[in-house]
C-alpha positions in Angstrom: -34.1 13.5 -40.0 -35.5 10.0 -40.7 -37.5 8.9 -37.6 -36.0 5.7 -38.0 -32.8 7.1 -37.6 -30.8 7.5 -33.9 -29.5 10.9 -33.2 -26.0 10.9 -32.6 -24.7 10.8 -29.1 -24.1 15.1 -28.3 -20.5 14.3 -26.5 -20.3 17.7 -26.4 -22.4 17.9 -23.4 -20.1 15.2 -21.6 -17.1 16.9 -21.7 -18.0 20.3 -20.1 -18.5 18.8 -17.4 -16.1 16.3 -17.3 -13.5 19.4 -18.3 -14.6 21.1 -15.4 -14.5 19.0 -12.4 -10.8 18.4 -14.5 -9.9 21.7 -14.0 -11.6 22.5 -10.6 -10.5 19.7 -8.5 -6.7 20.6 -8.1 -8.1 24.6 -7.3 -10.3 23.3 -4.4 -7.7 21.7 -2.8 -4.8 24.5 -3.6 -7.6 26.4 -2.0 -8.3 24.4 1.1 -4.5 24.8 1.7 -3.9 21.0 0.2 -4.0 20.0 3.7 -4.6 16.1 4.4 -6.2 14.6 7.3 -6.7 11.4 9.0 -4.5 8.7 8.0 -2.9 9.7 4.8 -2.0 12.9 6.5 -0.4 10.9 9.1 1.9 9.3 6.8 2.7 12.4 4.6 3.6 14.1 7.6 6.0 11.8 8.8 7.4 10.7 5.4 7.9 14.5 5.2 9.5 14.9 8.5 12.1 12.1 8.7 12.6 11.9 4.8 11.0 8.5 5.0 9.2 6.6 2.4 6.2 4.7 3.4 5.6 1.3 2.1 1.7 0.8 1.4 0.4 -2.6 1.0 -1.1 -3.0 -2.2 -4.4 -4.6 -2.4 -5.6 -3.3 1.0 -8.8 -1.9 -0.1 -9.4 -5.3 -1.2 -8.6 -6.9 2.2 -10.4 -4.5 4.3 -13.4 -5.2 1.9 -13.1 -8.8 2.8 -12.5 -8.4 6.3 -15.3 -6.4 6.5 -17.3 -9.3 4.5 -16.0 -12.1 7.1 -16.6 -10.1 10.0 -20.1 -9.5 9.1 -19.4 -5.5 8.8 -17.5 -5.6 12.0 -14.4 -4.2 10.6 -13.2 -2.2 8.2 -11.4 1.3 6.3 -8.5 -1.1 7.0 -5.3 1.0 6.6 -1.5 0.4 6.5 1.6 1.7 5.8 5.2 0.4 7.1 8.1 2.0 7.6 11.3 -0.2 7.1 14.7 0.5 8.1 13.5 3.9 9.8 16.4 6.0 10.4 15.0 9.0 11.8 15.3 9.2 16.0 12.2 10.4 17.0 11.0 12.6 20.2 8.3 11.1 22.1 6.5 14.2 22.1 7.2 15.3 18.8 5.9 11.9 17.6 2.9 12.9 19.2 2.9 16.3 18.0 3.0 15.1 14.8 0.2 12.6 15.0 -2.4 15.0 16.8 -1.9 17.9 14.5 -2.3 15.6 11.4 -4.8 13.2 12.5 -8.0 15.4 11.9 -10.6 16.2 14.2 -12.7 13.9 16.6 -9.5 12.0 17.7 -8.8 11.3 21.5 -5.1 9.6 22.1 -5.6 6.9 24.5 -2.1 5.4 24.6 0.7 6.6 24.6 3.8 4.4 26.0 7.5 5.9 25.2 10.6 3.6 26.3 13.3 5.7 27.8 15.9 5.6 24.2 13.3 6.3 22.1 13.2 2.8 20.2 9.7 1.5 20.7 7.3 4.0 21.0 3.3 3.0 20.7 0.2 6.1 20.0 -3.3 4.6 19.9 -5.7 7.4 19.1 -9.9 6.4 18.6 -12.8 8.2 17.7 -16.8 7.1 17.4 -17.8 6.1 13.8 -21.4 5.8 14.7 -21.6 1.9 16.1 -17.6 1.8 15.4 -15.1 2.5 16.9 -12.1 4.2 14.8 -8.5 3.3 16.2 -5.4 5.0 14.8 -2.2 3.2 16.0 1.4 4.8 15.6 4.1 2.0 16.3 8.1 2.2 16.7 9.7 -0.6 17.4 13.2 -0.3 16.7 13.9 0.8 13.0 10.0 -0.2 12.0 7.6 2.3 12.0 3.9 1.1 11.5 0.8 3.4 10.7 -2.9 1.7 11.4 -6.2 2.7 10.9 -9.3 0.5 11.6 -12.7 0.8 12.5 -14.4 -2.0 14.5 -18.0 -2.4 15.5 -17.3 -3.0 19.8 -20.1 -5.3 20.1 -19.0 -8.2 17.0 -15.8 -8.0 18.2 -16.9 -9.1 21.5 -19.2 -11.5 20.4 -16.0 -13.0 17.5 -14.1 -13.0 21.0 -16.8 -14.9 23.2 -17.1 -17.3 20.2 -13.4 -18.2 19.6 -13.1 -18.8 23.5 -15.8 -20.7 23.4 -14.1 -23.1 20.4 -11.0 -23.1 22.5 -12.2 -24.1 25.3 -14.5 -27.0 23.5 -11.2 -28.1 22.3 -9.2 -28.3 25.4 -12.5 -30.4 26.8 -12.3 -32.6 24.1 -8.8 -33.1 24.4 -9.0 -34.0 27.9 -11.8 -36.5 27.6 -9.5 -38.9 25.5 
């Protein structure tokens, strides 16, 4: 070969093991017993459960990445998913049931407020994330069913909510000068 000349690219080598973690990826899970935690295994449970469909909003990777940008890092893993026109009646326990075998590990419920029909029915669940705090929140009101996940840094918010007061009350001292 010409010194001069490049060697061709050995693709080859690429696609072993991009052919393997192909093949391999669907086995480890079948393995683990395709079993999902945290907030997606939330939703599949409950989508499963009361034959609902869960409506994700689209783009929310990109909101939580700019809600973590304007918070300066205060929030984020922002998570969503709404269930419209929910049919299913649903047990206050079993609701909880549902939400503490599927949420993973780490998770302490916190809230848990059940009006006597059934309707509206609110879980808040958290968990440390280091210097966040993780809150799930599980929401029935009515025929709406709402799925949250979040994780906030305790000490901006309180600082975002020391400033905004702070704003509010300059206005209302400006308005009262006039």
């Amino acid at each position: 070969m010409n010194p001069n000349q490049s060697r061709p690219f050995p693709w080859g080598m690429l696609l072993l093991p991009v052919g393997l973690a192909a093949v391999m990826t669907p086995a480890i899970v079948l393995a683990s017993g395709g079993s999902i935690g945290g907030f997606d295994g939330v939703v599949h449970e409950i989508e499963h459960r009361y034959h609902a469909h869960a409506t994700r909003i689209p783009f929310m990777g990109i909101i939580s990445g700019i809600a973590g940008i304007s918070t300066h890092g205060g929030v984020h893993n922002l998570h969503l998913a709404e269930f419209e026109n929910f049919s299913g009646r649903i047990d206050g326990e079993e609701l909880n049931t549902i939400v503490a075998q599927h949420i993973g590990e780490g998770w302490q419920r916190i809230v848990r407020e059940t009006h006597r029909n059934g309707g509206d029915q609110s879980l808040i669940f958290v968990r440390p994330e280091g210097n966040h705090l993780g809150m799930m929140v599980v929401d029935l009101d009515g025929h709406d069913l709402n799925v949250i996940q979040i994780s906030v840094n305790p000490d901006q918010l309180s600082e975002q909510i020391k400033e905004h007061r702070s704003h509010h009350h300059d206005s209302d001292d400006s308005s009262k000068e006039d």
